[in-house]
DONUVO-432333 format. One line per 2 residues: number of its first residue (from 1); their letters; for each residue x, y, z of C-alpha. Coordinates in Angstrom, 2 decimals, padded with zeros to 5 digits. Layout:
! residues N
NUM) a) X:Y:Z | ...;
This chain:
! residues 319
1) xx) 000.00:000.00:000.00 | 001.40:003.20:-000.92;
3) xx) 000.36:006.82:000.66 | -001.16:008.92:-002.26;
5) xx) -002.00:012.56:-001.95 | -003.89:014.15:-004.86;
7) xx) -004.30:017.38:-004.71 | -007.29:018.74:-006.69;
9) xx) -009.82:015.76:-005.30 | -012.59:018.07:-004.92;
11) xx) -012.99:018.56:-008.51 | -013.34:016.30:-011.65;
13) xx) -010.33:014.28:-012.58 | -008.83:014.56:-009.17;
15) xx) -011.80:012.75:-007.89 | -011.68:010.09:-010.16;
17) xx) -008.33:009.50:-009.62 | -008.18:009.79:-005.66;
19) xx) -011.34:007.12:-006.04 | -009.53:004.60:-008.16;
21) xx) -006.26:005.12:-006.56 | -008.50:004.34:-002.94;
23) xx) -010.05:001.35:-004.66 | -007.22:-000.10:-004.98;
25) xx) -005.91:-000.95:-001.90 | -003.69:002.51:-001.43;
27) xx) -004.18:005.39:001.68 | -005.48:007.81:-000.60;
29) xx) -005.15:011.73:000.57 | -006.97:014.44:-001.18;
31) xx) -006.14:018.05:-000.49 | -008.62:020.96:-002.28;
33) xx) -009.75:024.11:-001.70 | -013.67:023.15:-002.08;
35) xx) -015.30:019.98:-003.02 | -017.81:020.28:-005.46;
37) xx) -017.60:016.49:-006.98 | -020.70:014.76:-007.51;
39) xx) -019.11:011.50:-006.07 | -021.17:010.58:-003.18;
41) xx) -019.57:007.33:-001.55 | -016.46:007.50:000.00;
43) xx) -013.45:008.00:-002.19 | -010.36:008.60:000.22;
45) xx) -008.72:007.73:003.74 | -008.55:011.65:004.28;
47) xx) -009.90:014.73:003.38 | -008.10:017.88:004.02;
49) xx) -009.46:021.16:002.68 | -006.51:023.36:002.08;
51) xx) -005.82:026.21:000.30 | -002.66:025.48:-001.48;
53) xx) -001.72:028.95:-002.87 | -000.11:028.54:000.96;
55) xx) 003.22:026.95:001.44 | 002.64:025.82:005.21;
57) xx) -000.56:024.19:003.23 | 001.66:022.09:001.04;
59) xx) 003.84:021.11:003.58 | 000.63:019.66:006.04;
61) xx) -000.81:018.23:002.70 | 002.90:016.20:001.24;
63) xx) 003.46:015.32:005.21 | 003.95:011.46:005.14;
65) xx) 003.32:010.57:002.23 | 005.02:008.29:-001.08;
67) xx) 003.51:009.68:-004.36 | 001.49:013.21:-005.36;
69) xx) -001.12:013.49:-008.00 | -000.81:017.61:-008.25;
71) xx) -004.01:018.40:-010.31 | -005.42:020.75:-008.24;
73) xx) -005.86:024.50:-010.73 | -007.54:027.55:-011.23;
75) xx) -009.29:026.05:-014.30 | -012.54:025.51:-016.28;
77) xx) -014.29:025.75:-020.05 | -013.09:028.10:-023.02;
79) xx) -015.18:030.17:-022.17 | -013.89:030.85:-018.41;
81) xx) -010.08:030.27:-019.73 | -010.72:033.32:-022.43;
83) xx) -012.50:035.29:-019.59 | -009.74:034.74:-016.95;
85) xx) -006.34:035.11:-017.26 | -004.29:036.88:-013.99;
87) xx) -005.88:034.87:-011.40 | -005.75:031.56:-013.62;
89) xx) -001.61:032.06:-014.01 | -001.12:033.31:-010.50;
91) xx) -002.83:031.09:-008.75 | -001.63:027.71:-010.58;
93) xx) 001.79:029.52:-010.68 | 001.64:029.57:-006.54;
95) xx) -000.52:026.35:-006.29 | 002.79:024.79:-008.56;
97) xx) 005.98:025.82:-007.26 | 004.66:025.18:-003.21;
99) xx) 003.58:021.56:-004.09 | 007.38:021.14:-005.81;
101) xx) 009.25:022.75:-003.12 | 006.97:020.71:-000.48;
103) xx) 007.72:017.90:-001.99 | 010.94:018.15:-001.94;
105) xx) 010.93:019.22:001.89 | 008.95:015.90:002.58;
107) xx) 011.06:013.82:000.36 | 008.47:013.26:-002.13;
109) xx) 008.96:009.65:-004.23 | 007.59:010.91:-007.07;
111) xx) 005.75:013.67:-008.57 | 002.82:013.84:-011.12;
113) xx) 001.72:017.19:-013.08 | -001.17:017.80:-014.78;
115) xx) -000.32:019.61:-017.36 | -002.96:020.09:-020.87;
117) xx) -003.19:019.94:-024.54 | -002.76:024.02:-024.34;
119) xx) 000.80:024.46:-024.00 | 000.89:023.33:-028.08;
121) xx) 000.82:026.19:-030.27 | -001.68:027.90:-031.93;
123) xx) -000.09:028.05:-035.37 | -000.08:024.28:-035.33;
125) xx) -004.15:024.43:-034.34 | -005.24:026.95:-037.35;
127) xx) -007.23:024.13:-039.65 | -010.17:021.73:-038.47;
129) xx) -008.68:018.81:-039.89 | -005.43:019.32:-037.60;
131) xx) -002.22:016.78:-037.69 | -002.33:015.18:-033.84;
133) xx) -000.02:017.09:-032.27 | 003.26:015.33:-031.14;
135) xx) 004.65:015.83:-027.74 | 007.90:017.69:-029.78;
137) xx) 005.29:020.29:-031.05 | 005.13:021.97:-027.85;
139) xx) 008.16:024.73:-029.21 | 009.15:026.55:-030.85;
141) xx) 005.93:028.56:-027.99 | 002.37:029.69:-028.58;
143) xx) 000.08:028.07:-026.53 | -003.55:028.90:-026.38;
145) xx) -004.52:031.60:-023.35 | -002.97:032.00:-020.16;
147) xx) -003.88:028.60:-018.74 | -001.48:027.36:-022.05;
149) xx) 001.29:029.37:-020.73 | 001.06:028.79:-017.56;
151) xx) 001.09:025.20:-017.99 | 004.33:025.29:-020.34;
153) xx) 006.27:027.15:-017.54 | 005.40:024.79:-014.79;
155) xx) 006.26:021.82:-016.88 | 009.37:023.86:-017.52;
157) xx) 009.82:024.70:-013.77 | 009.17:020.87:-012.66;
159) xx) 011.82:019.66:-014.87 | 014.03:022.12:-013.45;
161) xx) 013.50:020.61:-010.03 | 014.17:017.13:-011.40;
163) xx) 017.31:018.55:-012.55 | 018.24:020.47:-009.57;
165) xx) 016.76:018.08:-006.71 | 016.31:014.96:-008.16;
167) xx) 012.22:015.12:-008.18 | 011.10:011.96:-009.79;
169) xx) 008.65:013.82:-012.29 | 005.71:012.28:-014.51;
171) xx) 004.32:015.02:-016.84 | 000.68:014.05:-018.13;
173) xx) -001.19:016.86:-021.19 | -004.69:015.94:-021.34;
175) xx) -006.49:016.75:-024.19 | -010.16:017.57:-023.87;
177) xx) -010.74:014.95:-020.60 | -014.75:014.41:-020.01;
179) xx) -017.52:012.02:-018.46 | -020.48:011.68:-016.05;
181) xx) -019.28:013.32:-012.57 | -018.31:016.19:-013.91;
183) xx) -019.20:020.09:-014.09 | -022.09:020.77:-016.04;
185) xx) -023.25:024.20:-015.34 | -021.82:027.28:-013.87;
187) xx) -019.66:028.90:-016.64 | -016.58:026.32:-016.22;
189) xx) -017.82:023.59:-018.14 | -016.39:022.15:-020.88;
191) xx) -017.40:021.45:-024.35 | -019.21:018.28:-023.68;
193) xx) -020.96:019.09:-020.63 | -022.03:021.94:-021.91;
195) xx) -024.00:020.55:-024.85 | -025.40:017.69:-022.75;
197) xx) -026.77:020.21:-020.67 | -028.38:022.03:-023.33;
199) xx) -030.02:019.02:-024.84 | -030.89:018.28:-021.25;
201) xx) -032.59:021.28:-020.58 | -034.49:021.52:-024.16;
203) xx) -037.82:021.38:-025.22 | -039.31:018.90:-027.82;
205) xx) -039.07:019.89:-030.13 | -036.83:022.65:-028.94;
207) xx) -033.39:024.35:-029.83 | -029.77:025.05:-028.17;
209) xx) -027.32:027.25:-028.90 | -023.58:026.35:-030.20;
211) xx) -020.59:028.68:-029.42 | -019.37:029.46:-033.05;
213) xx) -020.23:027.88:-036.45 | -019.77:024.40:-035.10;
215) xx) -016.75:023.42:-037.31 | -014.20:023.76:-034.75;
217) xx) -012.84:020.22:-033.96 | -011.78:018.82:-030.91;
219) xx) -010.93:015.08:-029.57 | -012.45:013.95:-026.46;
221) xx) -010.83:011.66:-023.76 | -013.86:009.48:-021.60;
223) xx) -012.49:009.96:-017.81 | -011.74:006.46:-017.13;
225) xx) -009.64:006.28:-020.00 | -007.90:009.03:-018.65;
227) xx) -007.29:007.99:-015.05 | -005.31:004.51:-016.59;
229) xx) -003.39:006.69:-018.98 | -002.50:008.44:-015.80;
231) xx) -002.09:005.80:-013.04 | -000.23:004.24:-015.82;
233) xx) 002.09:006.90:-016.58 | 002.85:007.51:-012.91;
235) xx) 003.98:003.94:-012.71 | 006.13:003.91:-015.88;
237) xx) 009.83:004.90:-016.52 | 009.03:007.69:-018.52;
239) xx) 009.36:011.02:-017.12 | 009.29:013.37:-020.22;
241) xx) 005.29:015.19:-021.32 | 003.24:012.37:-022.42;
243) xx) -000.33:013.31:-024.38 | -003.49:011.45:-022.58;
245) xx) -006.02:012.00:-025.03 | -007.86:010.89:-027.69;
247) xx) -006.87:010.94:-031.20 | -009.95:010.47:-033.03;
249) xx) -011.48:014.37:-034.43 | -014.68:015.48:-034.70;
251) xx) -016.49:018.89:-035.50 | -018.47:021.02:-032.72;
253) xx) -021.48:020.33:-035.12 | -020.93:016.67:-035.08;
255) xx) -020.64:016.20:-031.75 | -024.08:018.19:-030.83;
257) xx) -025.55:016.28:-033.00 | -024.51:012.82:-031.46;
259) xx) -025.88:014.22:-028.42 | -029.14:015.09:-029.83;
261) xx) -029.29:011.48:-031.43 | -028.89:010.20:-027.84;
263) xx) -031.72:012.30:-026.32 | -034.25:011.46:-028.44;
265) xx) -035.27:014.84:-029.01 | -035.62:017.18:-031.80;
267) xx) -034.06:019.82:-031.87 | -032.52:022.71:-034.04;
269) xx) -029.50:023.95:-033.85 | -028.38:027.90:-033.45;
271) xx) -024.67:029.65:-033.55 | -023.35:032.20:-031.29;
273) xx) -020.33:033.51:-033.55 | -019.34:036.05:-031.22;
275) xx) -019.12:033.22:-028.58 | -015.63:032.10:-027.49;
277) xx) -014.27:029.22:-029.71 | -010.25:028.66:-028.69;
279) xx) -008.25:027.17:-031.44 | -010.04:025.77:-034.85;
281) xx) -008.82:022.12:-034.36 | -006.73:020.19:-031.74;
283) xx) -006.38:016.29:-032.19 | -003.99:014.49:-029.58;
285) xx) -000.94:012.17:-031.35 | -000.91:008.85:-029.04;
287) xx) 002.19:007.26:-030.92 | 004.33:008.40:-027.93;
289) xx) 001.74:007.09:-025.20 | 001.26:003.78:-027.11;
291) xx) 004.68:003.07:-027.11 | 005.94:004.04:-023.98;
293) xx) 002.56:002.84:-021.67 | 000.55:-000.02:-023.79;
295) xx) -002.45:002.67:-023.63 | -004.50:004.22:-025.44;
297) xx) -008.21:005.14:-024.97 | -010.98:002.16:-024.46;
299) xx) -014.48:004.02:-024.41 | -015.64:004.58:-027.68;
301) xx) -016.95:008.45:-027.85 | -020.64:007.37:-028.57;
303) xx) -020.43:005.35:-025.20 | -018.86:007.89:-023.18;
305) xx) -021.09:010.85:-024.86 | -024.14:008.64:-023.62;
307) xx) -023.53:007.82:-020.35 | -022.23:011.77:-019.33;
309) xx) -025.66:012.36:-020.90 | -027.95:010.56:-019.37;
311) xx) -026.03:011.11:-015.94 | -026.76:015.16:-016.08;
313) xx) -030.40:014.20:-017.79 | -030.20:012.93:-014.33;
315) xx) -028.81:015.91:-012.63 | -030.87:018.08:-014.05;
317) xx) -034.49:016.26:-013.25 | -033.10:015.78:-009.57;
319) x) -032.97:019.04:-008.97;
């Protein structure tokens, strides 16, 4: 049994991962600032709500333990990351360097980052029908919004403490990361969450609204798929930025539509083209991950677009 802390457990991925982590068999610590997961049964040995823009925070949280899981971020949806850009970089910029320099304090085993698909550059991200981006694509620099840049430098700065303290680092860019669990509502929302809510929410026959003309293209990465490209990962050899992702494109338009096709429903389709819409097309490269891990992603996105549907359907009529 090893002693886990993953910081970040009160929100999406973070939960996931503390509860898999937990399930199997290790003393799972999670460390946020709130906890607004929808997972209801017990997840974790310990619960510790911190806010980690402290040092003495990071110290308490890293205190006796093995391995960290640093996901915790001042994150959410395009349109929050386009809205918000001093308090996103300065707060994962603080949150960052006090959960390296406490884990080196506390003699840390080994160190995971969450970094994202953002840090690639937005003249590689121009056309819909994008290349996958490769791991190597990250320079020569342009990520996409703050949040991009800010990730870059802390993968930068936990490298540097690798270097110059012998961290054992695992760097993990996730590309696009969704599922049931998740936030729906609120402004931070993602892509996928967004939409299901929308169809959700509709009449029949009814309408929602798309940010943009709908042929911006994305790939999507079901959550469980993510937490074994990450647990695996963390237990490899490799310790260079490793894309967990999907690598399989499709349009805004496409993807609404799939949702719609789920529902039932019929419904029309509007565009908000003064809406937020990040890059025109992003598509994750998995030869790296394949190679180095044996993974790749298992949920089909037709399956994982259908059960985060139904589960805020769900949501929704509970409320």
């Amino acid at each position: 049994m090893e002693r886990i802390l993953v910081t970040g457990g009160g929100g999406f991925i973070g939960s996931h991962l503390a509860r898999y982590l937990y399930e199997h068999g290790n003393f799972v610590r999670v460390a946020d600032i709130k906890y607004d997961n929808y997972i209801k049964e017990e997840y974790c040995n310990e619960k510790l709500a911190l806010d980690l823009r402290e040092y003495s925070n990071c110290l308490r949280a890293t205190e006796n333990i093995d391995k960290v899981y640093n996901l915790a971020a001042n994150m959410g949806g395009i349109g929050f990351i386009t809205l918000v850009s001093a308090d996103v970089m300065r707060d994962n910029v603080l949150i960052n360097v006090n959960m390296l320099q406490a884990s080196v304090a506390n003699k840390i085993k080994r160190f995971f980052f969450s970094s994202s698909a953002c840090v690639y550059p937005n003249y590689k991200q121009t056309n819909p029908d994008v290349l996958g981006l490769k791991e190597e694509d990250a320079y020569p620099a342009d990520p996409n919004e703050a949040y991009g840049w800010e990730k870059l430098f802390t993968e930068e700065m936990t490298k540097a403490y690798k270097s110059d303290y012998g961290l054992d680092i695992r760097i993990a860019r996730y590309h696009n990361v969704y599922g049931p669990e998740g936030t729906y509502k609120g402004g931070r929302e993602k892509a996928p969450a967004a939409i299901c809510r929308k169809v959700a929410e509709a009449s029949d026959p009814g309408k929602i609204l798309i940010w943009g003309d709908g042929k911006a293209t994305r790939s999507y990465c079901y959550i469980d798929d993510c937490i074994a490209g990450t647990v695996s990962l963390m237990d490899s050899d490799y310790d260079k930025p490793l894309n967990i992702g999907s690598d399989r494109l499709i349009s805004v338009e496409d993807l609404a539509d799939m949702v719609i096709g789920i529902s039932g429903k019929k419904i029309e389709k509007e565009h908000d083209l003064s809406a937020p819409q990040g890059v025109r097309g992003r598509n994750a490269d998995l030869t790296l991950a394949k190679k180095m891990l044996g993974w790749e992603p298992k949920v089909s996105l037709e399956d994982g677009i259908a059960r985060t549907y139904l589960w805020i359907k769900r949501m929704i009529e509970e409320i």
